[in-house]
PDBQT receptor file of N, H, CA, C and O in Angstrom, charges set to zero:
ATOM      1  N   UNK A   1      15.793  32.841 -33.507  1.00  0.00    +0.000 N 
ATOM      2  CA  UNK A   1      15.895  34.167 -32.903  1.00  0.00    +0.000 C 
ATOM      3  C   UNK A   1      17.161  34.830 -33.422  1.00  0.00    +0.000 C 
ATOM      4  O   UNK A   1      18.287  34.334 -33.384  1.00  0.00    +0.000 OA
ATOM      5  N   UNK A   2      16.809  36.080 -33.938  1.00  0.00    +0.000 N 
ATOM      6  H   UNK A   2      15.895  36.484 -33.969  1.00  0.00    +0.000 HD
ATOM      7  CA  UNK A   2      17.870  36.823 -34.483  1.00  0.00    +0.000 C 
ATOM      8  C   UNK A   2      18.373  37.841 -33.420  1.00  0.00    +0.000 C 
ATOM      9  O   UNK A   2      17.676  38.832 -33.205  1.00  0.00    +0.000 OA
ATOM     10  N   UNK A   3      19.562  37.660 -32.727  1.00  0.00    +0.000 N 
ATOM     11  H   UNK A   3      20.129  36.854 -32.901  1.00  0.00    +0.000 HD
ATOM     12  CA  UNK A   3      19.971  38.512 -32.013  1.00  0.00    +0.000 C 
ATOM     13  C   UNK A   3      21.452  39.079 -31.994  1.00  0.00    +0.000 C 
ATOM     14  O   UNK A   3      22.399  38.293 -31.958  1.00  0.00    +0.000 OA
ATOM     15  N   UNK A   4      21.684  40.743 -32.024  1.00  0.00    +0.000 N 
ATOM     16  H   UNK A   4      20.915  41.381 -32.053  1.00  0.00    +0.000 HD
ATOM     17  CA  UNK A   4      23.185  40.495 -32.094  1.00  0.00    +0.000 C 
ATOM     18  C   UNK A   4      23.882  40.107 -30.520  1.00  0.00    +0.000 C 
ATOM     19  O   UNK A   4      23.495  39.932 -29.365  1.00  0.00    +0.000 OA
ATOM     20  N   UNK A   5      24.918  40.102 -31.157  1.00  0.00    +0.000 N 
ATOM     21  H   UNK A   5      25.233  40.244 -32.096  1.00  0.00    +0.000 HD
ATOM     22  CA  UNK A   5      26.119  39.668 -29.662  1.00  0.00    +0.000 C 
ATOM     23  C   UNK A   5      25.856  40.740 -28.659  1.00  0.00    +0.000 C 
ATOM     24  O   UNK A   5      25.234  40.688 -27.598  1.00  0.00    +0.000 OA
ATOM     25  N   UNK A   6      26.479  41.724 -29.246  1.00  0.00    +0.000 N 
ATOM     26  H   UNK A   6      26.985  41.766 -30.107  1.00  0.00    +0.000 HD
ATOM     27  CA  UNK A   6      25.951  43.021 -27.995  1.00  0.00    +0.000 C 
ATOM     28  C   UNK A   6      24.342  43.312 -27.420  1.00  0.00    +0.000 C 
ATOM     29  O   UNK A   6      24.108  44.069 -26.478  1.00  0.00    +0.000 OA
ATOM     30  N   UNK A   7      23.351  42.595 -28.141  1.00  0.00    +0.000 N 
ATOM     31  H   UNK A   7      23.541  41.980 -28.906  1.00  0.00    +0.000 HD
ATOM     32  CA  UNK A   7      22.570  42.909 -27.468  1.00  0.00    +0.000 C 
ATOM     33  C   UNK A   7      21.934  41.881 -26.278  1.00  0.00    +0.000 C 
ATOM     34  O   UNK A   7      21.256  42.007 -25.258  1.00  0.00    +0.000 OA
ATOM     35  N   UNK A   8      22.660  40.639 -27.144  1.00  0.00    +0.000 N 
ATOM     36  H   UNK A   8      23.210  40.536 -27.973  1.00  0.00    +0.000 HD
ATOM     37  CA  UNK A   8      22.938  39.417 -26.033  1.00  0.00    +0.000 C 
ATOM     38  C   UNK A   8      23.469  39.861 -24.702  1.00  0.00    +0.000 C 
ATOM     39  O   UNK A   8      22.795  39.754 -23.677  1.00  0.00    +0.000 OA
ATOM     40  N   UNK A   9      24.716  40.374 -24.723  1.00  0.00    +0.000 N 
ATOM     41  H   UNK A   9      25.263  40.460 -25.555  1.00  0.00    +0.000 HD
ATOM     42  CA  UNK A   9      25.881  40.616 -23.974  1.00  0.00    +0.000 C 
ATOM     43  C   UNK A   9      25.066  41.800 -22.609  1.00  0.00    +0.000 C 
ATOM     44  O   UNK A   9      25.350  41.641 -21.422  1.00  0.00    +0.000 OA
ATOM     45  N   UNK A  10      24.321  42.637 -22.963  1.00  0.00    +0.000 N 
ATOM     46  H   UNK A  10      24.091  42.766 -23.928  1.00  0.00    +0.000 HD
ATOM     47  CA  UNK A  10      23.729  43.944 -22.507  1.00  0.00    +0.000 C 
ATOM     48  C   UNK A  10      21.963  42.838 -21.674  1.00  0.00    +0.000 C 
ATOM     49  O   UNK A  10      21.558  43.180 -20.563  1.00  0.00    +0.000 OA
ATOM     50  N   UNK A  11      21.338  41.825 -22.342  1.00  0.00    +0.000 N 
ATOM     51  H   UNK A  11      21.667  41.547 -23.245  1.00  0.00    +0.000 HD
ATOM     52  CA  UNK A  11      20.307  41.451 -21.905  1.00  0.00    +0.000 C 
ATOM     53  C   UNK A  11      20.884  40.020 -20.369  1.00  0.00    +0.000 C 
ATOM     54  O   UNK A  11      20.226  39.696 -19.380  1.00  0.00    +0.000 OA
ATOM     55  N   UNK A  12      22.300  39.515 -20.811  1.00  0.00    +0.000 N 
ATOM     56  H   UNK A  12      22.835  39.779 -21.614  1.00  0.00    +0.000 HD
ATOM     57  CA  UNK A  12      22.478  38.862 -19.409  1.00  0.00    +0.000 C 
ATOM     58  C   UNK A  12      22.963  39.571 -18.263  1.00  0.00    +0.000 C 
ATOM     59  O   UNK A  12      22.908  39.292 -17.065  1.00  0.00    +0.000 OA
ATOM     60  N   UNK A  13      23.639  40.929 -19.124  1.00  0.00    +0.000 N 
ATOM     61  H   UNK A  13      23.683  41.155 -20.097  1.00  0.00    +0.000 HD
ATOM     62  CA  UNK A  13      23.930  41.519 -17.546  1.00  0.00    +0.000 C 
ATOM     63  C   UNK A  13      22.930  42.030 -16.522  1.00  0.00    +0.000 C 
ATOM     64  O   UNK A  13      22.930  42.082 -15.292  1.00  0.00    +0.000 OA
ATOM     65  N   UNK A  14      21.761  42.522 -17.832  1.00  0.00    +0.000 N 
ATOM     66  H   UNK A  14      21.761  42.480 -18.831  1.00  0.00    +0.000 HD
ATOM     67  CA  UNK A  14      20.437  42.633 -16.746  1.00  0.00    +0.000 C 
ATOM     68  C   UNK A  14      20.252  41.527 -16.031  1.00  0.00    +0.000 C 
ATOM     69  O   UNK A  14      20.386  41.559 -14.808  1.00  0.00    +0.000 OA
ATOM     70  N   UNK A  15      19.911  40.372 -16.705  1.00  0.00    +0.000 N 
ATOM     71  H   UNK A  15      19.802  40.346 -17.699  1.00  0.00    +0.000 HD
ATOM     72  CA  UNK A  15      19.516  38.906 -15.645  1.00  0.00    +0.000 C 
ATOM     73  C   UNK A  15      20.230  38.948 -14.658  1.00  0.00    +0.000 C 
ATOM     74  O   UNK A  15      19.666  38.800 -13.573  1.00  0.00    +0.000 OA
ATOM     75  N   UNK A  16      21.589  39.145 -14.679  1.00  0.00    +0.000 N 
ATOM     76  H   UNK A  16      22.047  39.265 -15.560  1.00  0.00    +0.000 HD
ATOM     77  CA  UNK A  16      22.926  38.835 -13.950  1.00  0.00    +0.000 C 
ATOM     78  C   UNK A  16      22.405  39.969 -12.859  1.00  0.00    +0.000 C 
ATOM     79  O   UNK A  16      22.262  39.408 -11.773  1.00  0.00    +0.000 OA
ATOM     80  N   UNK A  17      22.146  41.067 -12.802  1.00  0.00    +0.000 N 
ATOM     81  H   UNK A  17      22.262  41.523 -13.684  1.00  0.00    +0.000 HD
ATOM     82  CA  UNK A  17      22.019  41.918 -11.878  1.00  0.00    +0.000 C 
ATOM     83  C   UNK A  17      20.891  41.628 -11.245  1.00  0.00    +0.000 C 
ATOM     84  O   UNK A  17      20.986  41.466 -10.028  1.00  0.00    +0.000 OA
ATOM     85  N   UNK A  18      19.445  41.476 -11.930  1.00  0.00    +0.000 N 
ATOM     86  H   UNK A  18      19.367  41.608 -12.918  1.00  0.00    +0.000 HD
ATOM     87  CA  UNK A  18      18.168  41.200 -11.556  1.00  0.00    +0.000 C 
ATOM     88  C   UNK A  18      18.461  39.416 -10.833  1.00  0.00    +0.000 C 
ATOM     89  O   UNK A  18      17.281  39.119 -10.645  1.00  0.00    +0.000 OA
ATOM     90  N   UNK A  19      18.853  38.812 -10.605  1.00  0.00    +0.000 N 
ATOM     91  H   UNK A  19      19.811  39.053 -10.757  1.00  0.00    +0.000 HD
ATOM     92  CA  UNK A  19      19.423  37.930 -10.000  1.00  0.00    +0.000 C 
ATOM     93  C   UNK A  19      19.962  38.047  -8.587  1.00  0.00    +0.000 C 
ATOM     94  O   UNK A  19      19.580  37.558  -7.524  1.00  0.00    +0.000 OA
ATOM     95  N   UNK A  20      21.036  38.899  -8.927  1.00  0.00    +0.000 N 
ATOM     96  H   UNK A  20      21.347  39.296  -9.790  1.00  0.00    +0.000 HD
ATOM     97  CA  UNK A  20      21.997  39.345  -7.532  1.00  0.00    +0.000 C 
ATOM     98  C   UNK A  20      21.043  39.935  -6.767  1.00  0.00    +0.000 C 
ATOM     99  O   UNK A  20      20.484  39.374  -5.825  1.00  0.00    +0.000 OA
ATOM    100  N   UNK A  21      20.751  41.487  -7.283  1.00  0.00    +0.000 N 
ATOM    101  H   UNK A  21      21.205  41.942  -8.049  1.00  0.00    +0.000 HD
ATOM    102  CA  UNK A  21      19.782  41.895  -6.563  1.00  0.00    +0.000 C 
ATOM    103  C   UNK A  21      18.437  40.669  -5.567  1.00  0.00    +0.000 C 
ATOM    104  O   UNK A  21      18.319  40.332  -4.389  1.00  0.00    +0.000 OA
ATOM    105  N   UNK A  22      17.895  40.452  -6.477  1.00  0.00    +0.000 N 
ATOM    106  H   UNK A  22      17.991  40.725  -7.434  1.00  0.00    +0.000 HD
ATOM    107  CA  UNK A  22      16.786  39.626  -5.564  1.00  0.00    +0.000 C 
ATOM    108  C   UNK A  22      17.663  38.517  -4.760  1.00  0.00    +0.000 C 
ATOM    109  O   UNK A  22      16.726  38.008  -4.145  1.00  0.00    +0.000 OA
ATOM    110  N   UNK A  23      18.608  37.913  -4.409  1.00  0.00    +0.000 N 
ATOM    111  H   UNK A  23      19.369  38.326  -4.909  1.00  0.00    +0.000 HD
ATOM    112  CA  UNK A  23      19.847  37.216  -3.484  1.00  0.00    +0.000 C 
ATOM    113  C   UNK A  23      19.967  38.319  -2.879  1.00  0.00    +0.000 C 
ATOM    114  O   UNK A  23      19.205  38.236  -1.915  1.00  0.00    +0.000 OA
ATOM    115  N   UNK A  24      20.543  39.444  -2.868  1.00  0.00    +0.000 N 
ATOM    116  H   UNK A  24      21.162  39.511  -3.651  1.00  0.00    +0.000 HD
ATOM    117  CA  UNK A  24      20.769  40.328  -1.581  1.00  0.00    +0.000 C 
ATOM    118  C   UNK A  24      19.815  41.013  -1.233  1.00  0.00    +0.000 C 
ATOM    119  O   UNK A  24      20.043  41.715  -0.247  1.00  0.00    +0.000 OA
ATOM    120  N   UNK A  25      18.490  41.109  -1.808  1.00  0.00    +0.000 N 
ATOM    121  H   UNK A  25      18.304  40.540  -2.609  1.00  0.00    +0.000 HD
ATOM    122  CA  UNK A  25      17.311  41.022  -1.274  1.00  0.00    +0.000 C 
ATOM    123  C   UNK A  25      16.599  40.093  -0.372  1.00  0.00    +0.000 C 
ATOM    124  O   UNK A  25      15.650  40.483   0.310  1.00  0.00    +0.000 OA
ATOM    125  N   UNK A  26      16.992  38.983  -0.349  1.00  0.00    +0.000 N 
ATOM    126  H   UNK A  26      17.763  38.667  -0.903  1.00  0.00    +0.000 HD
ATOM    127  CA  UNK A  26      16.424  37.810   0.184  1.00  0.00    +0.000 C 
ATOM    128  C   UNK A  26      15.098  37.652   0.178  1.00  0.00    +0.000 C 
ATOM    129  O   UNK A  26      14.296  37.474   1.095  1.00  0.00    +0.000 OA
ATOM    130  N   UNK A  27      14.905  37.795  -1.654  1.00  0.00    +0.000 N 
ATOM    131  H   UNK A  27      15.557  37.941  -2.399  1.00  0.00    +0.000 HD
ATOM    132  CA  UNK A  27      13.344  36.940  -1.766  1.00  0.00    +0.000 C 
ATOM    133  C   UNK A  27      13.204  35.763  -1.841  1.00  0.00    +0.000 C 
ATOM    134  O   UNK A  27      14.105  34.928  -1.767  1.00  0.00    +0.000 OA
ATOM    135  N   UNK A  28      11.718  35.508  -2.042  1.00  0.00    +0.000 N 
ATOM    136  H   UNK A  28      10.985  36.187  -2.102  1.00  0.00    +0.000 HD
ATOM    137  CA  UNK A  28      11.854  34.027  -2.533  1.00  0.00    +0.000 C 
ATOM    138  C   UNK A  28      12.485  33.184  -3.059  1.00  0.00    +0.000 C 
ATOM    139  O   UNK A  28      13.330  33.484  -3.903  1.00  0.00    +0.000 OA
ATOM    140  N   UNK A  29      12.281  32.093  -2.754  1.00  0.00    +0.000 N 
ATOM    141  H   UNK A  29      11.595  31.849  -2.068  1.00  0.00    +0.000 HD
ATOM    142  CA  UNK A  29      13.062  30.948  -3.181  1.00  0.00    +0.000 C 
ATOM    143  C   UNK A  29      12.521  30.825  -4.904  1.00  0.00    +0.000 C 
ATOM    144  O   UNK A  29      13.208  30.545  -5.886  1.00  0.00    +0.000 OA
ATOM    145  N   UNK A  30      11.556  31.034  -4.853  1.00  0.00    +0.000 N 
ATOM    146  H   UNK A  30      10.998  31.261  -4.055  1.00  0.00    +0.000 HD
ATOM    147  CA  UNK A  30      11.233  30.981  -5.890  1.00  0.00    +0.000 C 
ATOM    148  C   UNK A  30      11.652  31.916  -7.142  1.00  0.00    +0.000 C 
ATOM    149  O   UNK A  30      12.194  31.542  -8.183  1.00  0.00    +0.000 OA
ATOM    150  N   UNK A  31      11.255  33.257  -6.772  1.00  0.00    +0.000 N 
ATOM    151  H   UNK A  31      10.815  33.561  -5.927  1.00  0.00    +0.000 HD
ATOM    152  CA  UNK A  31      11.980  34.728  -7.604  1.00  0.00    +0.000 C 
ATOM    153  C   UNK A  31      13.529  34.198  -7.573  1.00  0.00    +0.000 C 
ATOM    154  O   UNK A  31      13.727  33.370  -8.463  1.00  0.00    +0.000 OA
ATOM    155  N   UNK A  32      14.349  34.398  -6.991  1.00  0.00    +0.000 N 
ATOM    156  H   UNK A  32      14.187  35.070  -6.268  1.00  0.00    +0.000 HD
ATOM    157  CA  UNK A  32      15.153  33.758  -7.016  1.00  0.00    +0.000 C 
ATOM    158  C   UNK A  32      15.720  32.606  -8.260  1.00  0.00    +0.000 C 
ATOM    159  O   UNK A  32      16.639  32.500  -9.072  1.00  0.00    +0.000 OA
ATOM    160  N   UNK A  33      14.678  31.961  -7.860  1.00  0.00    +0.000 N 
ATOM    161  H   UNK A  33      13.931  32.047  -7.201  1.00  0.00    +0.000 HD
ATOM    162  CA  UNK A  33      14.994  30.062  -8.917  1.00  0.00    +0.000 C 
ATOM    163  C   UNK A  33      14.703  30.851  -9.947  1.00  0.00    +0.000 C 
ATOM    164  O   UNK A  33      15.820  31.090 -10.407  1.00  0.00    +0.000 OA
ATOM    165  N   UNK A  34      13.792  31.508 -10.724  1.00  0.00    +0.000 N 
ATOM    166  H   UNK A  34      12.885  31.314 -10.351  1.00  0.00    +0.000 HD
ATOM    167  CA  UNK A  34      13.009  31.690 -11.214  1.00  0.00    +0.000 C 
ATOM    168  C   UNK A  34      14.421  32.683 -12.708  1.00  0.00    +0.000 C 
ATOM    169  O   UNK A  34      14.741  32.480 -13.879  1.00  0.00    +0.000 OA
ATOM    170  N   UNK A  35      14.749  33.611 -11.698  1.00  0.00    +0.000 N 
ATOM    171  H   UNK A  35      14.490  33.776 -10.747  1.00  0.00    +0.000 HD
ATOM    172  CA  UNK A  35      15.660  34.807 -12.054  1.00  0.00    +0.000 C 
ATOM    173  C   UNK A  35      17.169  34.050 -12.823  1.00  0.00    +0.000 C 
ATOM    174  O   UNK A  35      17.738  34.430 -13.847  1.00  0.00    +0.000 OA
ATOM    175  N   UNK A  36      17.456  33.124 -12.106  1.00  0.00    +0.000 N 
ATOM    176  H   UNK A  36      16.994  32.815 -11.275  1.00  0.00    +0.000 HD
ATOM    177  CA  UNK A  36      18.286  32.255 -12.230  1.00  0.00    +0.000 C 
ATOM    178  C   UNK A  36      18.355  31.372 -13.338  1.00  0.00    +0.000 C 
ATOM    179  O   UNK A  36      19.362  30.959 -13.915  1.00  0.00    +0.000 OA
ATOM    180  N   UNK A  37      16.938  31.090 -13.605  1.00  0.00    +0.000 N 
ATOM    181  H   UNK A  37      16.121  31.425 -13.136  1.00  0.00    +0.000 HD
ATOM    182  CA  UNK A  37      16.322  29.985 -15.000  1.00  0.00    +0.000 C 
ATOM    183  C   UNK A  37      16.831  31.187 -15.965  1.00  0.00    +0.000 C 
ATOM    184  O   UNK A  37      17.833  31.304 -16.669  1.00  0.00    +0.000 OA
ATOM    185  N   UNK A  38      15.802  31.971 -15.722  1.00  0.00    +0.000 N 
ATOM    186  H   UNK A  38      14.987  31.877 -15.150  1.00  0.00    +0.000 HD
ATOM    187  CA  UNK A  38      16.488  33.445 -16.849  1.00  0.00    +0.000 C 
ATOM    188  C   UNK A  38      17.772  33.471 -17.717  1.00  0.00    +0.000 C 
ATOM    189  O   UNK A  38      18.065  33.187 -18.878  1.00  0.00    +0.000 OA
ATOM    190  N   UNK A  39      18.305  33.873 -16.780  1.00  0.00    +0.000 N 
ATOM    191  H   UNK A  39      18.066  34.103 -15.836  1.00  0.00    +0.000 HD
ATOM    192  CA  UNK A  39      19.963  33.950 -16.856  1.00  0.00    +0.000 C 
ATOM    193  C   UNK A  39      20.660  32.746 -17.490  1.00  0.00    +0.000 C 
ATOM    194  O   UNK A  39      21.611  32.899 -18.256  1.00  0.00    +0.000 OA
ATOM    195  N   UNK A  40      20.296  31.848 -17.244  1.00  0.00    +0.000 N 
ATOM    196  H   UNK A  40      19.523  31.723 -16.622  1.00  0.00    +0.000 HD
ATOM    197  CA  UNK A  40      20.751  30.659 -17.579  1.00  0.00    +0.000 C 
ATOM    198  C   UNK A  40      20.368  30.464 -19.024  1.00  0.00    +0.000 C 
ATOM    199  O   UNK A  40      21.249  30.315 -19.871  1.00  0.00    +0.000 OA
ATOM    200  N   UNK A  41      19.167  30.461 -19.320  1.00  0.00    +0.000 N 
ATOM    201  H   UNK A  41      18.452  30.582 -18.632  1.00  0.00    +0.000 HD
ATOM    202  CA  UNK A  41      18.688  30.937 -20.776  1.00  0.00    +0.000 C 
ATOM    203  C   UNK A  41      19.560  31.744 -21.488  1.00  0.00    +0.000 C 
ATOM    204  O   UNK A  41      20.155  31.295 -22.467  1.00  0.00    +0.000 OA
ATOM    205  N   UNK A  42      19.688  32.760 -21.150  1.00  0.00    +0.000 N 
ATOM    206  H   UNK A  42      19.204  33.125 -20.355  1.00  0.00    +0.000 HD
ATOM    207  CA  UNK A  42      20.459  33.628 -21.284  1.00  0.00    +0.000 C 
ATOM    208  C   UNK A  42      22.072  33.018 -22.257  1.00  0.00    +0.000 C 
ATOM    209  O   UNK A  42      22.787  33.137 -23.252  1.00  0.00    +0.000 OA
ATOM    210  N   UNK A  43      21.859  32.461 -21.209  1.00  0.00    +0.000 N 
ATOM    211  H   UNK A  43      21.278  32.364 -20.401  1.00  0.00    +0.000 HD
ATOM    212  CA  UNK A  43      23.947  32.306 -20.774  1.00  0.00    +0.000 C 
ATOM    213  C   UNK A  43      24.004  30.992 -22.367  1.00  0.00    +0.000 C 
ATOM    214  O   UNK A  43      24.882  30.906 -23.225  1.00  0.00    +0.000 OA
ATOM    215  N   UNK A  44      23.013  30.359 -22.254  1.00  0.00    +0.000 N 
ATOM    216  H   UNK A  44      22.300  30.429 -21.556  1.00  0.00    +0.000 HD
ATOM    217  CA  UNK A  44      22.940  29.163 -23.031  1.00  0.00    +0.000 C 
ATOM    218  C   UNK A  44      22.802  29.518 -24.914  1.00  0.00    +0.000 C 
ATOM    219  O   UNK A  44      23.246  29.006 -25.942  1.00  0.00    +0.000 OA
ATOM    220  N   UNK A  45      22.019  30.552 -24.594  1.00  0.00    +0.000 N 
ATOM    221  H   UNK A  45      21.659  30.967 -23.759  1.00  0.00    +0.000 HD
ATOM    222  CA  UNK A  45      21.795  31.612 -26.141  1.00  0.00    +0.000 C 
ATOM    223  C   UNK A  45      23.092  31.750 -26.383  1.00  0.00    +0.000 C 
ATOM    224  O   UNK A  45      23.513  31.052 -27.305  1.00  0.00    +0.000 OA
ATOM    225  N   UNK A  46      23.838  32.419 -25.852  1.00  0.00    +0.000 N 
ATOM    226  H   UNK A  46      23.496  32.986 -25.103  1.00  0.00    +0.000 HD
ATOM    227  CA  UNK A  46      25.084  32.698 -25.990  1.00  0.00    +0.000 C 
ATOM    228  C   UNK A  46      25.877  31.913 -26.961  1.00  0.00    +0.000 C 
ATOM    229  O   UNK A  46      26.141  32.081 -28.151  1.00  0.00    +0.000 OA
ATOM    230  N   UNK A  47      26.265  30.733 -25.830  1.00  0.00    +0.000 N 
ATOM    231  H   UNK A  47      26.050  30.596 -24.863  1.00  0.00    +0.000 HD
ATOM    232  CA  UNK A  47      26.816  29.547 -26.218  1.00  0.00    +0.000 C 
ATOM    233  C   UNK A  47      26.291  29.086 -27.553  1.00  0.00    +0.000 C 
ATOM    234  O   UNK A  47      27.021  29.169 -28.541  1.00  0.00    +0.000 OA
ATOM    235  N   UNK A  48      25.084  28.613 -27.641  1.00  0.00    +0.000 N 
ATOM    236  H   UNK A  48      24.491  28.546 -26.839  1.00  0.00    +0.000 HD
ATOM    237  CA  UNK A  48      24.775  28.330 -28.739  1.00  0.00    +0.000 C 
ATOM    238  C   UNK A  48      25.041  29.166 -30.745  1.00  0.00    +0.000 C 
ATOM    239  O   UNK A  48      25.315  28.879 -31.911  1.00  0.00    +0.000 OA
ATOM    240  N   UNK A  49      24.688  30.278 -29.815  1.00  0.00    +0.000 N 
ATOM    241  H   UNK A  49      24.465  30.511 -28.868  1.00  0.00    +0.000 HD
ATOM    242  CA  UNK A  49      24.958  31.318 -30.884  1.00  0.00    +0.000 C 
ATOM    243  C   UNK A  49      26.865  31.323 -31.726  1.00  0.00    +0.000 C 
ATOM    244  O   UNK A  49      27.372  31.947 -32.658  1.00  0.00    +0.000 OA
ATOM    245  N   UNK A  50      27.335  30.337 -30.811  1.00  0.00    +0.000 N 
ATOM    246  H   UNK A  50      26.924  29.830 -30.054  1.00  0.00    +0.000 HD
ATOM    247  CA  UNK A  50      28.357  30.488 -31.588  1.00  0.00    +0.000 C 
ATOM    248  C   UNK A  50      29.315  31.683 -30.922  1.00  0.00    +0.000 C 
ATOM    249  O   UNK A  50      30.537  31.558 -30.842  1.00  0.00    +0.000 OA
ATOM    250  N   UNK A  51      28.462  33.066 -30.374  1.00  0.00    +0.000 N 
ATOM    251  H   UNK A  51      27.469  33.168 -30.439  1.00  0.00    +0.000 HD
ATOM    252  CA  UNK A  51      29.926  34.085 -29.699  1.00  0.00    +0.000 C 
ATOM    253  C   UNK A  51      30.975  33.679 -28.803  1.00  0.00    +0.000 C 
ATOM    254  O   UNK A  51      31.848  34.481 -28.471  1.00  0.00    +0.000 OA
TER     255      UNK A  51
């Protein structure tokens, strides 16, 4: 996957928000877990990528 940094940087803050949000929403446990896996993906691209 070819991605730049900034567009990395701009796609976890969505997760990061779409996350929070559904926590101060108090959905599912699942949406929730789910939103969280995301992000974490996310966070791990990162890392890997070397930025």
């Amino acid at each position: 996957m070819n991605i730049s940094k900034e567009e990395l940087v701009v796609q976890i803050e969505a997760a990061r928000r779409k996350l929070n949000e559904s926590m101060d929403e108090k959905q599912d446990y699942e949406v929730i877990y789910q939103n969280s896996v995301a992000l974490d993906r996310l966070i791990e691209l990162y890392i890997v990528s070397g930025f």
